[in-house]
N, C-alpha and C positions, 0 to 999 in steps of 0.2 A: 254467628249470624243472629240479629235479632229477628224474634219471633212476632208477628204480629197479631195479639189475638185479641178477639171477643166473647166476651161470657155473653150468650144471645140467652138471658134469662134476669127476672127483677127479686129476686130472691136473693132478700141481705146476707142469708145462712151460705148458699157458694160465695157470693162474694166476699163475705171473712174468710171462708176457706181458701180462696185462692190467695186474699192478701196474705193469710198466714202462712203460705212455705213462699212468700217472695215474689209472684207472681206480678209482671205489669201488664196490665189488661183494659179496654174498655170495656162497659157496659151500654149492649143494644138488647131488651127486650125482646122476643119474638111476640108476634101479634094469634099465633096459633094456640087454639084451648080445645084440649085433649078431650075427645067423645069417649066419656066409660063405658057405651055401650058394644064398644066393639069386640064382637067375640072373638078376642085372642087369649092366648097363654100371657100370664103376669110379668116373664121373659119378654113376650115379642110386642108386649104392648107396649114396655117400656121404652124399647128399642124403638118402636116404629115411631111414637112423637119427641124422643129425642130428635131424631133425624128431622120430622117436620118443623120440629121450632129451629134445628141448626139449619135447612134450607130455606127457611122464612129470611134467615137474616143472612146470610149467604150472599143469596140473589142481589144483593145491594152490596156484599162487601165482599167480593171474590178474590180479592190481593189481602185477607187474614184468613187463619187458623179461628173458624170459630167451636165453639164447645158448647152444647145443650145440655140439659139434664130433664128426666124424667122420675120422678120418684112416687109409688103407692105402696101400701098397705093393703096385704093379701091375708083374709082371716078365711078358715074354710072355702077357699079355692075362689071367693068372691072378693072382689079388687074395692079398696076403701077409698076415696078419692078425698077433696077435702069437703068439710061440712059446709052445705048452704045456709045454714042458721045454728042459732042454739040447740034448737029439736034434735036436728041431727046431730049437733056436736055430743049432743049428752048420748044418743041411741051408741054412735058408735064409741064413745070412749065404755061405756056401758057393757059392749059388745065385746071390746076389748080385755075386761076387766077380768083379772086372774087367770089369763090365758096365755098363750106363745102365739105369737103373728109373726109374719115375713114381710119386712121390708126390701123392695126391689124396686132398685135404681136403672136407668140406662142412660148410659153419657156420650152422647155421638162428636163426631169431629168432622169438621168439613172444611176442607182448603181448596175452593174450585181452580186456581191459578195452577197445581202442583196433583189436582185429579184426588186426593186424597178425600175419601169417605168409608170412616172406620165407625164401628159402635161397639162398645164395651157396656158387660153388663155384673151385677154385684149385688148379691142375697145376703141379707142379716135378718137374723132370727131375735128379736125381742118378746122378752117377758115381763106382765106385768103382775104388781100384787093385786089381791083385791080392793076395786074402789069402794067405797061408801057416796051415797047420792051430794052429799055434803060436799066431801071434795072433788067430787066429778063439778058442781056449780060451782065450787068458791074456783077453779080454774080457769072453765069458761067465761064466769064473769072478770077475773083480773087478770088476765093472760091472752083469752080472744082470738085464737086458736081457727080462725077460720079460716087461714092461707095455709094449713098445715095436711098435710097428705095424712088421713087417720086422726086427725083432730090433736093430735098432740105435738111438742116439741122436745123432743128428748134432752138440749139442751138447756131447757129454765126450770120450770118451780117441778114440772112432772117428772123430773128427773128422780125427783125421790119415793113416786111409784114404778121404777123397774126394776125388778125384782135381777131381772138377767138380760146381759146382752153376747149373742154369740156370733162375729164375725165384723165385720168394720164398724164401729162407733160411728165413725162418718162417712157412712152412707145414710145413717137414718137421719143425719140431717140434711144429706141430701145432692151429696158427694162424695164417691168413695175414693179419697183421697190417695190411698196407694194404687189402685190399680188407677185412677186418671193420671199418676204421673208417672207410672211407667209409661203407658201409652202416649203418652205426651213427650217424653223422652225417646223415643222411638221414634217417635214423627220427626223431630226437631235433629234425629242423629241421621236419619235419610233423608232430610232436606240440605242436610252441610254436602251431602254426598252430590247430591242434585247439579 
């Protein structure tokens, strides 16, 4: 059976992730942006706008599997979202520096044809070395970090400030790739069943 899905998100980082294990998908945006103020657990927050941006694009596409993602940066129990300017880029990579943060992902799945509405969730523990103010700017000026959950991208030039990375590599960019395709495989072996 083929699968009919959508990545309801404009983030090129899942999109190479899912092109890389093979994946045929389209790309619909969802039009919902995530309130940090909501006081939940770094868990249910994830969760909860996964879900919102997959029922954003849902509602318009009920005959596909679509898949959300949400992903933040959690330094002492406060949720890093991404930078509205340079100020911030530099406080939080700053904030960041020579510490361990938690990256936490939630990736929801919604197939309204088939009733299917699952959320899967995935903690990575990143460590950084210490920055110098130098390379905290020469990043933000040539790298520009502002679509980035915690102001950085694990996969380019910052890559060679982490010191440690403990648990999915990619989730920190923003897909946790083995647990989305178990789950994905799971959906796809009860829908043959169907």
């Amino acid at each position: 059976m083929k699968l009919p899905l959508i990545l309801a998100s404009s983030s090129p980082r899942r999109k190479q992730l899912l092109e890389q294990i093979g994946l045929k998908f389209e790309v619909y945006p969802s039009q919902i942006h995530e309130n940090l103020s909501l006081n939940l657990s770094p868990e249910i927050f994830t969760k909860y706008w996964a879900k919102e941006k997959a029922m954003d694009v849902a509602k318009s596409n009920p005959r596909s599997l679509i898949v959300a993602a949400d992903t933040i940066v959690v330094l002492d129990h406060k949720i890093l979202g991404k930078p509205k300017n340079k100020n911030d880029s530099y406080h939080m990579l700053k904030s960041l520096s020579g510490r361990a943060h938690k990256v936490v992902t939630g990736v929801h799945f919604s197939y309204e044809k088939y009733g299917i509405d699952r959320t899967i969730n995935e903690q990575t523990e990143v460590s950084f070395n210490t920055l110098s103010d130098s390379d905290i700017f020469y990043y933000i000026d040539n790298y520009k970090p502002f679509d980035k959950a915690g102001s950085y991208g694990i996969q380019d030039w910052f890559s060679v400030q982490v010191k440690k990375v403990d648990g999915c590599y990619f989730n920190v960019m923003g897909l946790p790739l083995a647990a989305f395709f178990k789950e994905y495989r799971r959906i796809k072996k009860q829908l043959e069943i169907l």
